[in-house]
C-alpha positions in Angstrom: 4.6 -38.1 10.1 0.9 -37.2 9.1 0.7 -34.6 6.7 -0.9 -31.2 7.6 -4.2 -30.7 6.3 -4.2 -27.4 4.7 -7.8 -25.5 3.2 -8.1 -24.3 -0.7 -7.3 -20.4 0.0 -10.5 -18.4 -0.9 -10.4 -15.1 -2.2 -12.2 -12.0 -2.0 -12.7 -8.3 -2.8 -12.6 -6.2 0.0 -13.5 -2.5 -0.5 -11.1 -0.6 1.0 -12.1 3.4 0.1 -15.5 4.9 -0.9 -17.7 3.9 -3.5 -17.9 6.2 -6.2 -20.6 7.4 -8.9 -22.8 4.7 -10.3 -21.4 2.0 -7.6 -18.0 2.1 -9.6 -15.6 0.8 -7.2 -12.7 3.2 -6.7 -9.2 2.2 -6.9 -8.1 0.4 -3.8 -10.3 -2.8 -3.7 -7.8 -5.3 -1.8 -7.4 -8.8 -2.9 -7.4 -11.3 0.4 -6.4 -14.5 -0.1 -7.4 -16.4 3.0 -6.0 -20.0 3.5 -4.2 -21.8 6.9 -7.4 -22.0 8.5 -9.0 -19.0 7.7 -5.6 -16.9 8.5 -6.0 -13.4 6.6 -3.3 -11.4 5.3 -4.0 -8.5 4.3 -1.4 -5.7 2.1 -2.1 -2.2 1.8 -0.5 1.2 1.0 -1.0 4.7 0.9 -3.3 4.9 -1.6 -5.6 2.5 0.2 -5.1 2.4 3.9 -8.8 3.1 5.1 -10.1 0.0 6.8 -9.5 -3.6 8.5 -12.6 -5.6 7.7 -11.7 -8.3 10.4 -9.0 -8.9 13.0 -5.8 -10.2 10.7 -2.6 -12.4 12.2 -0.9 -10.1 9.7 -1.0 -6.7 8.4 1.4 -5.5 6.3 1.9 -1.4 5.6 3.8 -0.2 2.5 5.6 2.6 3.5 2.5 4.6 4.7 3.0 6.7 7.6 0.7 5.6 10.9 0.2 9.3 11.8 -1.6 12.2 10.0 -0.4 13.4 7.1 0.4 17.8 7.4 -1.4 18.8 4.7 0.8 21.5 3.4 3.0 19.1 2.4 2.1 18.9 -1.6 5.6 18.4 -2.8 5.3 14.7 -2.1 6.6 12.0 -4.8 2.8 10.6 -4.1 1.6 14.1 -4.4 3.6 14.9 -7.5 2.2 11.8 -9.7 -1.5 12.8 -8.4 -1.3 15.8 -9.7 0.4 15.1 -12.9 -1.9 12.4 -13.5 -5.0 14.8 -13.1 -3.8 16.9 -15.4 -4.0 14.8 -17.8 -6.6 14.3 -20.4 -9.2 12.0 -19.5 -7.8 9.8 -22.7 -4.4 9.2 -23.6 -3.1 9.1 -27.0 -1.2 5.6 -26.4 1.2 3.8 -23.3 4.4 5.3 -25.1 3.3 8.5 -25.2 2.5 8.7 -21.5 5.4 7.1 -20.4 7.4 9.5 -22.7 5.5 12.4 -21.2 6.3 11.5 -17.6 10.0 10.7 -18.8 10.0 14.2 -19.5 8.8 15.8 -16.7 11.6 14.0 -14.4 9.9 10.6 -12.9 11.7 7.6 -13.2 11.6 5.1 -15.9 10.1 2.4 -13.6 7.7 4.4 -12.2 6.3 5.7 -16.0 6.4 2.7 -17.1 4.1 1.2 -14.1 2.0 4.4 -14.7 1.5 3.1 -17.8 0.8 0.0 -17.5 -2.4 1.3 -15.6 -3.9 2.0 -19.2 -6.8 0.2 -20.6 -7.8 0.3 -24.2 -11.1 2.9 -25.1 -11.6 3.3 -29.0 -8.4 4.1 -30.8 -7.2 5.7 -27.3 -6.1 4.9 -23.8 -7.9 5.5 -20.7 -7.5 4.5 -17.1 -8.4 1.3 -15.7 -8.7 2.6 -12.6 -11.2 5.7 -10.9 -8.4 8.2 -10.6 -11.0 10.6 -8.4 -11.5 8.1 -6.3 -8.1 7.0 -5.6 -6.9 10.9 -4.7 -9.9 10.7 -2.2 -8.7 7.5 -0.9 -5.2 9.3 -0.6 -6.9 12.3 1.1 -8.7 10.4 3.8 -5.4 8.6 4.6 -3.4 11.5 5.1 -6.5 12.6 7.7 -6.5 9.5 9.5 -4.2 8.2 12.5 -3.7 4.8 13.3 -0.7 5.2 16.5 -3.2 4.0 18.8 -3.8 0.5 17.1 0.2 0.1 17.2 0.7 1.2 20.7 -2.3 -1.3 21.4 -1.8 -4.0 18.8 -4.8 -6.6 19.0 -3.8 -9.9 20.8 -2.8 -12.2 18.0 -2.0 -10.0 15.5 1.4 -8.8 14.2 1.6 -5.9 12.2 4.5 -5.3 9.8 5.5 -2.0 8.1 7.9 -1.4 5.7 9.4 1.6 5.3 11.3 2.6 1.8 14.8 3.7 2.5 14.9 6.6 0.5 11.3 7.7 0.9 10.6 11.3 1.7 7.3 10.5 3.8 9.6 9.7 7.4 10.8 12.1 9.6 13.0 11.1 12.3 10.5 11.9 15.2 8.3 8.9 13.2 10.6 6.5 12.8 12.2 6.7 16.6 8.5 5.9 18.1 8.1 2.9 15.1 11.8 1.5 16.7 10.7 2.1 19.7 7.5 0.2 19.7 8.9 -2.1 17.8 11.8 -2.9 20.3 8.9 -3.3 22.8 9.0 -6.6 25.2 6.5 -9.2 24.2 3.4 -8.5 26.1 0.9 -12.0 26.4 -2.3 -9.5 26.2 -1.3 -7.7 23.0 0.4 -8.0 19.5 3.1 -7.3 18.0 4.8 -4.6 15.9 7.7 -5.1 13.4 9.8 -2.6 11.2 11.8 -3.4 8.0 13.8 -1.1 5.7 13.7 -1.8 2.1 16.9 -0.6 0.9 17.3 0.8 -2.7 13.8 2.2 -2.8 11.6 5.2 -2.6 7.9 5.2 -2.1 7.0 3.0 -4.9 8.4 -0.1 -3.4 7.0 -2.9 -5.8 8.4 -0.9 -9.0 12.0 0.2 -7.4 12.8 -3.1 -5.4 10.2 -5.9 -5.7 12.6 -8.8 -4.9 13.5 -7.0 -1.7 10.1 -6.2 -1.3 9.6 -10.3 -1.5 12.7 -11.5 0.4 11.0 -9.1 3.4 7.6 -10.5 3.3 7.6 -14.3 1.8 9.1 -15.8 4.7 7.0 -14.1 7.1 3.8 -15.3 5.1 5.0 -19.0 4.3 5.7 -19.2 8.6 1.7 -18.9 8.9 -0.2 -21.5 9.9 
């Protein structure tokens, strides 16, 4: 048996939100890693669901809701670490003592700790390492946008994948009967596909509350390109 000639995957930034003051790029720039013939797969999530650059065989959504976001709703764990984190000072003291602060105000270990690991050294302080301006605007233009009529009309070759967290409060039950529901769908020849998967054990935050679910879910669906 020959072996399958396979490319060196390439990889590339792909702005996926606005471009902030002084061309600073806002947190939300994508990393594609395009290999199996040019085959791009791309991951997002709610804080940076604004475009697709070019027509993907995959396209994988972290537990971001296809519809608009009603914007009343501010109570949101997404909404709730936002708004703590702009409250902030623009420096922090040190890692522990924003992890300690968020400790205390009733988020999870996991998810301070992750916070904090989104520090970068500045002087004797700590500061962000990403723009945290620009990824609330990126989570404000998500909530605005609605992307039902890409799943009820899937792009022919494509196959679009959404996870949804099992104990994430950003689902009603109206949302996730139309998700079974397209996802149930016969296969049609002129259009893709759309496919649902639970992630038990974890809220919105997948990668920090279950990331070896999060892995068993997508790694064989990635390794079956090509």
């Amino acid at each position: 048996m020959s072996k399958r000639r396979t490319r060196e995957p390439k990889e590339e930034n792909v702005t996926l939100g606005p471009v902030t003051r002084d061309g600073e790029l806002v947190f939300g720039v994508a990393h594609i890693f395009a290999s199996f013939n040019d085959t791009c797969i791309h991951v997002t999530d709610s804080s940076g669901s604004e475009t697709m650059v070019r027509i993907t065989e995959q396209l994988w959504v972290l537990d971001s809701v296809p519809g608009k976001v009603i914007q009343d709703n501010t109570d949101g764990e997404v909404e709730k670490v936002l708004q703590t984190l702009q409250s902030l000072p623009s420096t922090i003291p040190s890692r522990k003592w924003l992890v300690d602060h968020m400790l205390k105000l009733g988020f999870s270990k996991s998810l301070s700790e992750w916070i904090g690991s989104n520090l970068k050294k500045s002087g004797e302080q700590e500061t962000w390492a990403f723009n945290l301006d620009g990824a609330v605007q990126m989570f404000n233009s998500y909530r605005e946008m609605d992307y039902w009529p890409l799943l009820d009309h899937t792009p022919k070759g494509m196959e679009i994948d959404i996870v949804r967290a099992e104990k994430s409060d950003r689902w009603n039950q109206d949302v996730i009967r139309q998700l079974e529901h397209l996802s149930a769908k016969g296969v049609n020849k002129n259009e893709g596909k759309v496919s649902v998967h639970v992630l038990p054990n974890a809220g919105h935050w997948v990668h920090v509350d279950n990331p070896k679910g999060l892995l068993d879910i997508i790694a064989p669906k990635v390794a079956s390109i090509g």
